[in-house]
C-alpha positions as CSV (number, residue, x, y, z in Angstrom):
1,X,-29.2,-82.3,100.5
2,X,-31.7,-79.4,101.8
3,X,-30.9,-76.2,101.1
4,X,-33.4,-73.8,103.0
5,X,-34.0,-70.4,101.7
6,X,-33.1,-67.1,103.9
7,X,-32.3,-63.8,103.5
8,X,-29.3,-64.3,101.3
9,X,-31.6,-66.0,98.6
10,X,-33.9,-63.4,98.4
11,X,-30.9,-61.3,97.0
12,X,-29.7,-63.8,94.8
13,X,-31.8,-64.3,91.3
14,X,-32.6,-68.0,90.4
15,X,-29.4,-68.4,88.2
16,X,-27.0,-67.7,90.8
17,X,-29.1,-70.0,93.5
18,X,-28.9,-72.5,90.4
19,X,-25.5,-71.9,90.5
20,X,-24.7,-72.5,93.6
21,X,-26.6,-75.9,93.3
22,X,-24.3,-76.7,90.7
23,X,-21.2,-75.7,92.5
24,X,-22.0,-77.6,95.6
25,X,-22.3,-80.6,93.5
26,X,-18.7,-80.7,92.2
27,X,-18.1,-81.1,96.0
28,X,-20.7,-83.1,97.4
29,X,-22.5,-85.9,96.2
30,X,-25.9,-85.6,96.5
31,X,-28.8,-87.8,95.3
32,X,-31.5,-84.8,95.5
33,X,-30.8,-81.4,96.6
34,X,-34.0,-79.6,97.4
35,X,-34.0,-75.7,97.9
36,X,-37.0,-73.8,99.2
37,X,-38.2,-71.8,102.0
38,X,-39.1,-74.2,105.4
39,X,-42.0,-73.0,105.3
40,X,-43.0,-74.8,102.2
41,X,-42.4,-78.5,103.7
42,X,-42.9,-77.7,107.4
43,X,-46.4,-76.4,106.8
44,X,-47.1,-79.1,104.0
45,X,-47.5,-77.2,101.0
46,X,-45.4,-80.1,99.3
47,X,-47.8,-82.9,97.8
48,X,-45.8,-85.5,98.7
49,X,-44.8,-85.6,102.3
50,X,-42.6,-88.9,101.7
51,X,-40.9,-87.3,98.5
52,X,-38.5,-84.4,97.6
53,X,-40.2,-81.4,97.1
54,X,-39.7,-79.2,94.2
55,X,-40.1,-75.5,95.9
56,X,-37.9,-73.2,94.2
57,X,-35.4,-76.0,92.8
58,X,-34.9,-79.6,92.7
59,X,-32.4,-81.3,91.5
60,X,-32.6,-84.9,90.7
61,X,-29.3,-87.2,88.9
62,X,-30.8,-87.9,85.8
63,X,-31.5,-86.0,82.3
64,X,-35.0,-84.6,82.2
65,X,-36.2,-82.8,79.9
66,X,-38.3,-80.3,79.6
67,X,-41.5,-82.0,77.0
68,X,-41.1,-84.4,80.1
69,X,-42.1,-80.7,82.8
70,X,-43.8,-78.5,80.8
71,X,-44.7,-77.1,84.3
72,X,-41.3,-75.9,84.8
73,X,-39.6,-72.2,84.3
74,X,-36.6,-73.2,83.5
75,X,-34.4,-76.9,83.1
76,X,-31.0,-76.7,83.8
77,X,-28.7,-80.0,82.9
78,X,-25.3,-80.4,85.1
79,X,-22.9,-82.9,86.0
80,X,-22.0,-84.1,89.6
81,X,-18.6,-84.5,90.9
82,X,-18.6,-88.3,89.2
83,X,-19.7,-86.7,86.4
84,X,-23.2,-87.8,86.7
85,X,-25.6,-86.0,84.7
86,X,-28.2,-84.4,86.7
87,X,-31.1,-81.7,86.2
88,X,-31.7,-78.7,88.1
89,X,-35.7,-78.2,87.4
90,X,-37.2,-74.5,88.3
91,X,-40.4,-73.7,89.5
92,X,-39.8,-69.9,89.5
93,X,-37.7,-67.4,87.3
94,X,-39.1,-64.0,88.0
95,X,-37.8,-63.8,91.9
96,X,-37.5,-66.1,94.8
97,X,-39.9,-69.0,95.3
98,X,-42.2,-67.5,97.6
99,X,-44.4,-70.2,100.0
100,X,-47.3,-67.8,101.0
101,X,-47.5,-67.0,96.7
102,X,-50.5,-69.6,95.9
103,X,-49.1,-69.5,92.2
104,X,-45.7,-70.2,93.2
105,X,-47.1,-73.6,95.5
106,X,-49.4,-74.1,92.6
107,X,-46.2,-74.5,89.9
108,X,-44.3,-76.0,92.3
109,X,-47.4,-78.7,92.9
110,X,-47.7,-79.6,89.4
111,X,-44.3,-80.3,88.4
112,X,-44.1,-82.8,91.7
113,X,-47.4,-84.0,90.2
114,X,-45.5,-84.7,87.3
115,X,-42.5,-85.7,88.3
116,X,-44.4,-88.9,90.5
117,X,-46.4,-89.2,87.4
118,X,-43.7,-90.6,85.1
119,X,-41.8,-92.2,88.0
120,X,-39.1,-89.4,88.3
121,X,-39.7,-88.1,91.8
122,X,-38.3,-90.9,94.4
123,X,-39.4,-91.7,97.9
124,X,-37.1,-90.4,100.0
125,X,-36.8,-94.0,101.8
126,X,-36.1,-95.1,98.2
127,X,-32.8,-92.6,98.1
């Protein structure tokens, strides 16, 4: 699932965008949910063009912690709808992910750098 970032998200701080992640997956199953501006995959500010990219949030069905991201601003464990554990990991707490913000693509870069790195960040042709 691809959630792309508009107007309403700038509003919205990153615990109610985590939020809504988390609601949508009592609903939906999903085996990533990605949320970030387009701009940040269609201009290929994402490392890993065959990968989910981390952006503002990723969320990913498995328990990682955070010794395993240091990278990250903020882990978030949840459950799915099958009750699945899953992690919400957060490249940005202090206002929306911005794409044209070279230390928000820089965050955002390292923890897909480290995600691949231990094997947590699938192909998409993988999923």
């Amino acid at each position: 699932m691809s959630l792309q970032m508009g107007a309403v998200s700038v509003a919205l701080g990153y615990s109610h965008a985590a939020k809504l992640i988390e609601e949508a997956l009592t609903i939906w199953p999903a085996l990533t949910v990605e949320l970030a501006p387009y701009r940040y995959s269609a201009d290929s500010k994402q490392i890993f063009p065959d990968r989910p990219g981390v952006g503002w949030m990723l969320y990913l069905p498995r328990r990682i912690e955070f010794e395993q991201v240091p990278e990250a601003r903020m882990i978030r464990h949840v459950k799915d709808l099958t009750g699945t554990e899953g992690t919400i990991i957060i490249s940005e707490i202090d206002g929306p992910f911005d794409a044209d913000n070279p230390e928000h693509v820089k965050v955002a870069n390292s923890i897909e750098i480290r995600l691949a790195d231990q094997d947590l960040l699938p192909r998409y042709a993988d999923l």
